[in-house]
N, C-alpha and C positions, 0 to 999 in steps of 0.2 A: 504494500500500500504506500503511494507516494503523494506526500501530497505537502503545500506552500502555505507559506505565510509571511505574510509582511510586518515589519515593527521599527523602533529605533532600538538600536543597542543599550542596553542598561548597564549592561556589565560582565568581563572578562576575567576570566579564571584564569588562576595560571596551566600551563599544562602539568600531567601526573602520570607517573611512570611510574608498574606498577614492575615488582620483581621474576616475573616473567617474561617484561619487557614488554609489554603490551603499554600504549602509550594512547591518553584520549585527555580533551581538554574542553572543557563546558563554558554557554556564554549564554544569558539571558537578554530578552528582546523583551520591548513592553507590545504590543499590540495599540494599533491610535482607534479604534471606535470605540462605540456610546460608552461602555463598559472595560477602559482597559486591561488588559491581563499580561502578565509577567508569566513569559514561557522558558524554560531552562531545557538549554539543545545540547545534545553532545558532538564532537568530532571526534574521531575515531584515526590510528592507524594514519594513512598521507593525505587524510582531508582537513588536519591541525592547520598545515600552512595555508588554508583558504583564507583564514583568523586573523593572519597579518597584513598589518598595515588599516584592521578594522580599530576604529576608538569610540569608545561612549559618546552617543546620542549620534552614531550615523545611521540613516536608514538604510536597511536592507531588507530583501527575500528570501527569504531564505529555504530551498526544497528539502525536503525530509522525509525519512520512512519511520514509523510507528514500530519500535521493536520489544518484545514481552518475553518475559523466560520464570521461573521459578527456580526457588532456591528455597534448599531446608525446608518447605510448608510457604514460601512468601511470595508471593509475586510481587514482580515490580517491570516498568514500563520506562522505555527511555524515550527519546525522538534525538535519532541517530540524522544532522545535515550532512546531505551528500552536495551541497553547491548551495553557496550565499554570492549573491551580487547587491553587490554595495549601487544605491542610489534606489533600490525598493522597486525597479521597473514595475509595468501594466498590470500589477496584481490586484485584484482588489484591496482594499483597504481594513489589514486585518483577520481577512477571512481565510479560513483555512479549504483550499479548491482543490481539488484530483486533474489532472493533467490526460485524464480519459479521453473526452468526447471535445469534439473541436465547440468553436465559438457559434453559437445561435446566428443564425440571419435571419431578420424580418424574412417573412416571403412576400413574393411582389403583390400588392392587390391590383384589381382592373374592374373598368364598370363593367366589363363582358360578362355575362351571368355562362355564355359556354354552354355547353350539354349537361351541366349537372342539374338534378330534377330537385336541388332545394336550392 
């Protein structure tokens, strides 16, 4: 499941490396609609360096997959970014959108009523 979101940057974690060597670095986004919300994303692995050169209050997009596992009896739930572009491009505002189905188009009207019987 893939799916965006837009926000300003809140705040930058340092990165953390872990004794396996496994290396991932968290950064929170606030959301700007009615109600905003403070989201915490992880980078993972060679997607840490998307991270730099980003600083508190730039907007971004940031695309993301919903990832969930269990442990001991607990679940827990990350939202792993696979690509942030700084400046928040055509996303909507906030909203989190799936990347599925292309962009709606009006369809054309005409006064011709045509062959259809309504």
């Amino acid at each position: 499941m893939s799916l965006e979101l837009t926000g300003k940057v809140k705040m930058l974690l340092e990165k953390q490396t872990f004794s396996s060597g496994f290396e991932k670095r968290e950064f929170v986004i606030t959301t700007q609609e009615q109600y905003p919300q403070d989201v915490k994303f992880e980078c993972i692995k060679d997607k840490i360096t998307q991270l730099d050169g980003l600083n508190t209050g730039d907007e971004v997009k940031v695309a993301f997959n919903v990832r969930g596992n269990e442990y001991q009896g607990k679940y827990y739930v990350n939202l792993q970014a696979w690509k942030i572009e700084k400046g928040g491009a055509a996303a909507p505002s906030g909203g989190a959108t799936s990347n599925n189905y292309p962009d709606f188009v009006e369809p054309e009207t005409s006064d011709d009523d045509g062959d259809l019987p309504f």
